[in-house]
C-alpha positions as CSV (number, residue, x, y, z in Angstrom):
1,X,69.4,105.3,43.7
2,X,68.8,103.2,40.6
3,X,66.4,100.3,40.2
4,X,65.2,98.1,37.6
5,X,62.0,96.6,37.1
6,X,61.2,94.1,34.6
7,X,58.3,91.1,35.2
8,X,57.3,87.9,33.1
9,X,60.2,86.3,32.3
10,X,58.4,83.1,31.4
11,X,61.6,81.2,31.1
12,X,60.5,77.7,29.7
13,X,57.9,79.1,27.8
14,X,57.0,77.0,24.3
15,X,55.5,79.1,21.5
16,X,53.0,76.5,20.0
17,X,55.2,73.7,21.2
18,X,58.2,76.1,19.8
19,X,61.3,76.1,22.5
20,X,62.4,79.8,23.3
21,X,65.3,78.6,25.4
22,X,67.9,80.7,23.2
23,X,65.5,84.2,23.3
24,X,65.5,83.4,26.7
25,X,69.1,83.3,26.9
26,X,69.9,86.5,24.8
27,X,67.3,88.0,26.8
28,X,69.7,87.8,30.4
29,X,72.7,88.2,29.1
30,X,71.4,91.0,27.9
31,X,70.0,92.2,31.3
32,X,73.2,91.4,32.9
33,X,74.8,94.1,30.3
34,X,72.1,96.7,31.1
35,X,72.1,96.4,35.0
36,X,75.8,97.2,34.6
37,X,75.7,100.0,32.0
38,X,72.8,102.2,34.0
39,X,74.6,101.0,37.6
40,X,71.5,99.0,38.9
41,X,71.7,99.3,42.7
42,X,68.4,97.3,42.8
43,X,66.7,94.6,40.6
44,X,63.3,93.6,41.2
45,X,61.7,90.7,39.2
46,X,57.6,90.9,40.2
47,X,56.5,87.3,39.4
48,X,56.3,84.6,36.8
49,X,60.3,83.5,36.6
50,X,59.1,80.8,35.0
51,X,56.3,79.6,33.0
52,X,55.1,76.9,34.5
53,X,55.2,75.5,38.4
54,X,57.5,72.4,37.7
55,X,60.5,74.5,35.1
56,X,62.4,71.5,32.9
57,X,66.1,71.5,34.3
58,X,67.2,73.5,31.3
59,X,64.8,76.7,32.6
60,X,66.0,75.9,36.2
61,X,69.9,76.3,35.0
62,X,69.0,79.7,33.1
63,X,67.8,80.7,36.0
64,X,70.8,80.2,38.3
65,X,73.3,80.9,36.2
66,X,71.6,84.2,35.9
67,X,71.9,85.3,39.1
68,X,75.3,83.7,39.6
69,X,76.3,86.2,36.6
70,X,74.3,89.3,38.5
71,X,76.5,88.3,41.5
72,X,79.4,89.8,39.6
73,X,77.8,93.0,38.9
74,X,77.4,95.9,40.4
75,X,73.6,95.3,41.7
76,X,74.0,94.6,45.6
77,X,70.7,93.9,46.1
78,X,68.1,92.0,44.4
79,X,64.4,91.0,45.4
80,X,62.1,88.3,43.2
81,X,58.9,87.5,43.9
82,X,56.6,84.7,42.8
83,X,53.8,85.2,40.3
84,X,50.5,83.1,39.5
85,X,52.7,80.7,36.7
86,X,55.6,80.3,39.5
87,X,55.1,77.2,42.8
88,X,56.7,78.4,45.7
89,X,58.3,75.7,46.8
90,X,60.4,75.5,43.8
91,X,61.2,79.4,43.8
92,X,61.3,79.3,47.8
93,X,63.5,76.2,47.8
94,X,67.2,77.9,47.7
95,X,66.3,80.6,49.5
96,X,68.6,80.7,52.1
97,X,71.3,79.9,49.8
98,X,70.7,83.0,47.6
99,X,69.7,85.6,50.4
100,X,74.0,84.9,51.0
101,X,74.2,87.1,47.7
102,X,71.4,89.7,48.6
103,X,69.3,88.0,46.7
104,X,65.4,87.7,48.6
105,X,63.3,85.4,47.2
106,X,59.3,85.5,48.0
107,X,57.4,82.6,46.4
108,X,54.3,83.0,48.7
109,X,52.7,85.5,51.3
110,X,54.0,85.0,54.6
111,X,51.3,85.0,57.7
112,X,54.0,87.3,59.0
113,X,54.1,90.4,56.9
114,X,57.2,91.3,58.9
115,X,58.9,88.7,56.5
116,X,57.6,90.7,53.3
117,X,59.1,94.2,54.4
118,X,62.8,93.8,53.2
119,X,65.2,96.9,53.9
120,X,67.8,97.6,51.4
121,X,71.4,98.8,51.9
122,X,74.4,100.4,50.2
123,X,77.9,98.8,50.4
124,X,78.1,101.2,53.6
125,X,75.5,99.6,55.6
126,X,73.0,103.1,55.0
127,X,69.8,102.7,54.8
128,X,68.5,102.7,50.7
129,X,65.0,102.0,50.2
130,X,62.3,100.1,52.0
131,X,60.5,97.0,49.3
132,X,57.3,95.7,50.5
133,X,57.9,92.2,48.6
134,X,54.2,91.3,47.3
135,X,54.0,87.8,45.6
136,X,50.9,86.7,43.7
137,X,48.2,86.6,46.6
138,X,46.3,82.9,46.2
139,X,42.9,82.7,47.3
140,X,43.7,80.6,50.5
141,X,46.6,83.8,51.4
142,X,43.6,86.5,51.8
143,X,40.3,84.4,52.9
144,X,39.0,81.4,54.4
145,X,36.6,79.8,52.3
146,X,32.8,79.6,54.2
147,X,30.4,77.4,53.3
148,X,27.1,78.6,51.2
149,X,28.8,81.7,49.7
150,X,27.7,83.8,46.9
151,X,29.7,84.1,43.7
152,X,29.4,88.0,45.1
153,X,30.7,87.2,48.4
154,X,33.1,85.1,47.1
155,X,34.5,88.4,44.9
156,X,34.1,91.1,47.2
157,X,36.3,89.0,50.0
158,X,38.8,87.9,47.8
159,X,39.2,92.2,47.1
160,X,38.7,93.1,50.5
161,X,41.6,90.5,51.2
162,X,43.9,92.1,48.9
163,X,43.5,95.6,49.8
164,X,43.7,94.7,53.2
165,X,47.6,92.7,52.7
166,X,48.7,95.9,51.5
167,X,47.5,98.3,54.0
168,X,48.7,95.8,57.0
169,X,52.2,96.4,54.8
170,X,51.8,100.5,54.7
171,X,50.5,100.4,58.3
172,X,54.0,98.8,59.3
173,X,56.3,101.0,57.0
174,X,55.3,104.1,57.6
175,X,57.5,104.9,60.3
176,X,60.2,104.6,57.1
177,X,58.6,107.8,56.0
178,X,60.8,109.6,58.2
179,X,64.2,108.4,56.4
180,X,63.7,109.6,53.3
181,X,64.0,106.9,51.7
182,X,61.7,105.5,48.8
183,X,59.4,102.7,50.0
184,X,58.2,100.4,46.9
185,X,56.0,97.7,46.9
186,X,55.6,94.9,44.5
187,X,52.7,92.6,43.1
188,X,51.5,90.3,40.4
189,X,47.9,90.9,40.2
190,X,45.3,92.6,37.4
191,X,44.9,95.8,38.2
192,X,41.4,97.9,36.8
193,X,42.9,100.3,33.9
194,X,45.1,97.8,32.5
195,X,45.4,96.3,29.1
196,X,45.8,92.4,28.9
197,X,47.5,91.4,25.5
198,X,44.0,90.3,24.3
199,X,40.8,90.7,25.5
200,X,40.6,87.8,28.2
201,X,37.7,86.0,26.5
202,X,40.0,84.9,23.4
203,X,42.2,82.4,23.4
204,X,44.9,84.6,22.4
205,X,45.2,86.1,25.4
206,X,48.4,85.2,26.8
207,X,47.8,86.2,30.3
208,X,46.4,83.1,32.4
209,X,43.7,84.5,34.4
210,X,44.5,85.1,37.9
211,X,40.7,84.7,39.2
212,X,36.9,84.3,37.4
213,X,35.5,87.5,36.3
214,X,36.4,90.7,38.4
215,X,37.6,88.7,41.2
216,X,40.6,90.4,42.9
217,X,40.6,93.0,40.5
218,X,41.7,96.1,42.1
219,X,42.0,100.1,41.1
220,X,45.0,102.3,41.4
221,X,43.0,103.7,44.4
222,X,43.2,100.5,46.2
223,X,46.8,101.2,46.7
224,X,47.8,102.9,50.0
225,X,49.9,106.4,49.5
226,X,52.9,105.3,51.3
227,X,54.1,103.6,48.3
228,X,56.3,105.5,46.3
229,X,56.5,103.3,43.4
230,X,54.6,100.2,42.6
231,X,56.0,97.4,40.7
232,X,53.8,94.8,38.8
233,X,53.7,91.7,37.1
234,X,51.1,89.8,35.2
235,X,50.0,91.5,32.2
236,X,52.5,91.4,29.3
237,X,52.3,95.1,28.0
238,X,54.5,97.7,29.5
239,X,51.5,100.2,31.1
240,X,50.5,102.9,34.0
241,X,47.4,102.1,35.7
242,X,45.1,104.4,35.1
243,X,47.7,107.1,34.3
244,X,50.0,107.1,37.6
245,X,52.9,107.2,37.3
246,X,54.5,105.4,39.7
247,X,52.3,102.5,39.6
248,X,53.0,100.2,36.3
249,X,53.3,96.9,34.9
250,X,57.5,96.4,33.1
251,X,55.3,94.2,30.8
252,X,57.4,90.9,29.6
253,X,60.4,91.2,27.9
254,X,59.3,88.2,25.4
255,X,56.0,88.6,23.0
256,X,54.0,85.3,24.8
257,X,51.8,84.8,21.7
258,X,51.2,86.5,18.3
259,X,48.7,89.4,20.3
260,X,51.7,90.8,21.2
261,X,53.1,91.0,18.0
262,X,53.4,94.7,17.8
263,X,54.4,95.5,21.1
264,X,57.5,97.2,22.2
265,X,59.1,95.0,25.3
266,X,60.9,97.4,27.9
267,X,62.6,96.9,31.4
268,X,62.0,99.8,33.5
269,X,65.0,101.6,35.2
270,X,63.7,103.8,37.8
271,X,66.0,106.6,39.5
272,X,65.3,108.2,43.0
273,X,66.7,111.1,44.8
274,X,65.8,110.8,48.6
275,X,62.5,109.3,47.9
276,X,61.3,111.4,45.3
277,X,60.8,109.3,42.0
278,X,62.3,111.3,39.2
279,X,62.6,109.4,36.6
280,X,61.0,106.3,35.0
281,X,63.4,105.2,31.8
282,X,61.7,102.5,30.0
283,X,64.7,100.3,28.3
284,X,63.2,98.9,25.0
285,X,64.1,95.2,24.9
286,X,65.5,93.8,21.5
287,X,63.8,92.1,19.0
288,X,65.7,88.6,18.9
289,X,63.2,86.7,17.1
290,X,60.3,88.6,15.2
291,X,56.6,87.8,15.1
292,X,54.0,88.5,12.2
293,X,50.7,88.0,11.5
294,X,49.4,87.8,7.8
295,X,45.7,87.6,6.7
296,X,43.3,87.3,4.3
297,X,42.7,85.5,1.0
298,X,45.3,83.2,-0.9
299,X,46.4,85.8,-3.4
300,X,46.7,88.1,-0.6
301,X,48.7,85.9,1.4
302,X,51.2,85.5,-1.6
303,X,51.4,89.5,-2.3
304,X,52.1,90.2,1.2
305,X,54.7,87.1,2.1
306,X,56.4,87.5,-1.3
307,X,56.6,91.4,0.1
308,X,58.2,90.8,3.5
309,X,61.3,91.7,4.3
310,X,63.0,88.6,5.9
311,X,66.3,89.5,6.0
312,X,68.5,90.1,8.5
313,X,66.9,88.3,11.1
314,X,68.8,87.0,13.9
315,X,66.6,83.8,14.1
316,X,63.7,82.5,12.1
317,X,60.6,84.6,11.9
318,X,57.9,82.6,13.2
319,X,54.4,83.5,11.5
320,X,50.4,83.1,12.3
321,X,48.7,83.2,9.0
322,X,44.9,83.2,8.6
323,X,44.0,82.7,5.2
324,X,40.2,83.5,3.9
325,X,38.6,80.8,2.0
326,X,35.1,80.1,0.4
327,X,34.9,77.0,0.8
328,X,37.1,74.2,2.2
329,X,40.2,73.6,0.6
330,X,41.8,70.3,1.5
331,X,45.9,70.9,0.8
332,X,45.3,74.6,1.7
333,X,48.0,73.4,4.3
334,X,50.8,72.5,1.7
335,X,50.0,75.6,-0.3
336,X,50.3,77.6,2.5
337,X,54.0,76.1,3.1
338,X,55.2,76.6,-0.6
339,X,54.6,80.3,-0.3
340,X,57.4,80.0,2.6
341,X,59.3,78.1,0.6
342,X,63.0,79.4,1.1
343,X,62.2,81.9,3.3
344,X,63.5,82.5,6.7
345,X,60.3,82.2,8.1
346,X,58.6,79.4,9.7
347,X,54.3,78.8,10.4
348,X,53.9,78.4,13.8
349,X,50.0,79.0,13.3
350,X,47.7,78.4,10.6
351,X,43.7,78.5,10.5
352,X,41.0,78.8,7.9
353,X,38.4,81.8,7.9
354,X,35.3,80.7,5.7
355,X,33.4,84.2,4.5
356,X,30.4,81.9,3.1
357,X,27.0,82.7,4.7
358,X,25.6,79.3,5.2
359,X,27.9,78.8,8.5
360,X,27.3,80.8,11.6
361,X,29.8,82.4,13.3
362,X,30.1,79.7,15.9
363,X,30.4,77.1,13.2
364,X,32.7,79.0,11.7
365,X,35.0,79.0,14.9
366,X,34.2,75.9,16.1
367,X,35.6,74.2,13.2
368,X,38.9,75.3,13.2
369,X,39.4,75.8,17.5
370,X,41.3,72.5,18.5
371,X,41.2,71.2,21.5
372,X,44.8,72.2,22.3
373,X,44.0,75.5,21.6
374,X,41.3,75.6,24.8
375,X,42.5,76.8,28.5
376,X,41.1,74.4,31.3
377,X,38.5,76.7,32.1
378,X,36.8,76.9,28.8
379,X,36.8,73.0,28.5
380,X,35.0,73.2,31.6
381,X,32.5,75.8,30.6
382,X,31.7,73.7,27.2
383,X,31.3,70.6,29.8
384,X,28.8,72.8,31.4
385,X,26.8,73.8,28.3
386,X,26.8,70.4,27.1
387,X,25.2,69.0,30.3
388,X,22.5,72.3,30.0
389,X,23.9,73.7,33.5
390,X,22.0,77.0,34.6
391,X,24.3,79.3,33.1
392,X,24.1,81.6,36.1
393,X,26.0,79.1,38.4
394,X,28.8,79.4,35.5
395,X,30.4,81.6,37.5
396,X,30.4,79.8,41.5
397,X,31.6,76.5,39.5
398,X,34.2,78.2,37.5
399,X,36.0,79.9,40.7
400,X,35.5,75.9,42.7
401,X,37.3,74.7,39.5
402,X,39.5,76.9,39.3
403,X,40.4,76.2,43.3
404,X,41.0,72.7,42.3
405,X,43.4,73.6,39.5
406,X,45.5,75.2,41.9
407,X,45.5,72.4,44.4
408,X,46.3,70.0,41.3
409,X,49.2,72.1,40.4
410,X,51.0,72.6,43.9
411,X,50.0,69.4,44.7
């Protein structure tokens, strides 16, 4: 049996207010062309179809027409689950509809794990694999929120509640063991041992944390041994956790901000003989549309653009350039865009790096960090500090805030 695994589509998703629809595009027709080549019996998609909760009609029509063009493949079976980006109700909505094409759709937990387990079969009604369809776990799925709680009671229930969906889950699949079958399970969550595409503290990080701190964070241990593979979404680099092979993150198949500039994009095909995974083929996704960072000072900046190979690029390169001044330089802007002049490239990023002493550091940054440029979370944490808030509450309001984010959003 043959499955593929791929995660954070993102489809909607706006590079500095920079539309993506077309990589997006190239990106499933692609798929479509790979799911036939390796003879995909089984797709899973582990979370964040789109990029936002409410997708424009344009990301909703990519979307469909997707699957109405997997319908024509050989894939029989397909299962997509939501991720922390995705609402429910908008994934959940044609649900019924789709399941007509073997297509399962999980936007949120169901109080009735029975709903989650989701047995897959050939064209001859046999028995294929058993999927334990995980969606991103919300903090009102795993705990009931008490009154008077610790920030560290708050954390270690929110864990608790995680480990325990996914034992519930082995507990009622393990009399599968006895059919030989392979019995995966999927999830969009952070899981200790794996690489985010920035350390979470900068703003370049492109994945949206999932809870404050450590909350929910769980080890490869966590995971019950009835699995025989694991399937992830949330961070954006293809990974192991913690070296285990049958536990991994497909990463996304689009670089979500200049971090991931370097990084190779895969889909993962998996193949399985009885229920023995023994192979794990990562597909290398291509490079549509190419990102580059450049730094340093002016007359670095013009060496190194004046020495980039821009040629032969299916679409525009889009660029981050930091340039390294003394002092500030008020149509460092327009210079900047003359030394693209008649280039295939296009600055989707610029900011200014002073290297003179008489700034700190936090000068330095705060200077050039717009406001656009801040999550909710870190707007909220400079509210804090500018009302002189004991810092170690920080973390209890952070995790109430970010409780009322969510309501806003599915609201």
């Amino acid at each position: 049996m043959r499955i593929l695994h791929t995660a954070d589509w993102h489809i909607g998703h706006r590079l500095h207010d920079n539309e993506r629809y077309d990589e997006h595009q190239l990106f499933l027709d692609w798929l479509l062309t790979v799911i036939e080549t390796y003879e995909i019996d089984l797709l899973i998609v582990a979370g964040d179809i789109f990029d936002n909760g409410y997708p424009s009609h344009e990301s909703q029509s990519q979307y469909y027409q997707f699957l109405r063009g997997l319908a024509q493949t050989n894939c029989r079976n397909t299962i997509i689950v939501g991720g922390n980006h995705d609402y429910p109700g908008t994934l959940n909505a044609p649900r019924d509809i789709l399941e007509l094409l073997n297509i399962k759709v999980i936007g949120k937990a169901f109080r009735e794990l029975k709903y989650q387990i989701i047995p897959i079969h050939d064209s001859q009604k046999k028995l294929q694999a058993v999927v334990c369809a995980v969606p991103y776990l919300r903090d009102k799925d795993i705990r009931q929120a008490i009154v008077g709680e610790s920030y560290e009671q708050i954390e270690e229930r929110i864990k608790e509640g995680i480990i325990k969906h996914y034992q519930q889950l082995a507990e009622e699949v393990t009399p599968f063991r006895s059919t030989n079958v392979p019995i995966i399970a999927t999830g969009h969550l952070f899981a200790l041992g794996g690489e985010p595409s920035a350390p979470s503290e900068m703003r370049e990080c492109s994945e949206k944390p999932i809870h404050i701190g450590t909350l929910g964070n769980i080890s490869a241990a966590d995971f019950p041994t009835v699995f025989d593979y694991i399937a992830l979404g949330h961070l954006h680099r293809p990974q192991r956790v913690n070296q285990q092979y049958h536990i991994r993150y497909s990463g996304s198949p689009l670089p979500l901000s200049f971090s991931e500039f370097t990084d190779k994009k895969t889909v993962l095909v998996l193949e399985f003989t009885d229920n023995k995974l023994m192979e794990v083929v990562p597909v290398e996704v291509p490079q549509w549309r190419r990102l580059v960072r450049f730094r340093g000072t002016f007359e670095k900046l013009e060496k190194d653009i004046k020495d980039f190979d821009d040629s032969g690029q299916l679409m525009r390169v889009w660029a981050e350039i930091k340039v390294e001044l003394d002092y500030y330089e008020p149509n460092i802007v327009q210079k900047l865009q003359d030394l693209i002049k008649d280039r295939n490239i296009d600055i989707l990023k610029h900011q200014a790096i002073y290297t003179h002493t008489h700034l700190s550091l936090d000068e330095q940054i705060g200077l050039e960090k717009a406001l656009y440029e801040l999550s909710p979370e870190e707007i909220f944490e400079k509210k804090c500090e500018s009302e002189s808030l004991d810092p170690e509450k920080y973390p209890e309001m952070l995790q109430a805030f970010r409780e009322l984010l969510e309501d806003e959003d599915h609201s």
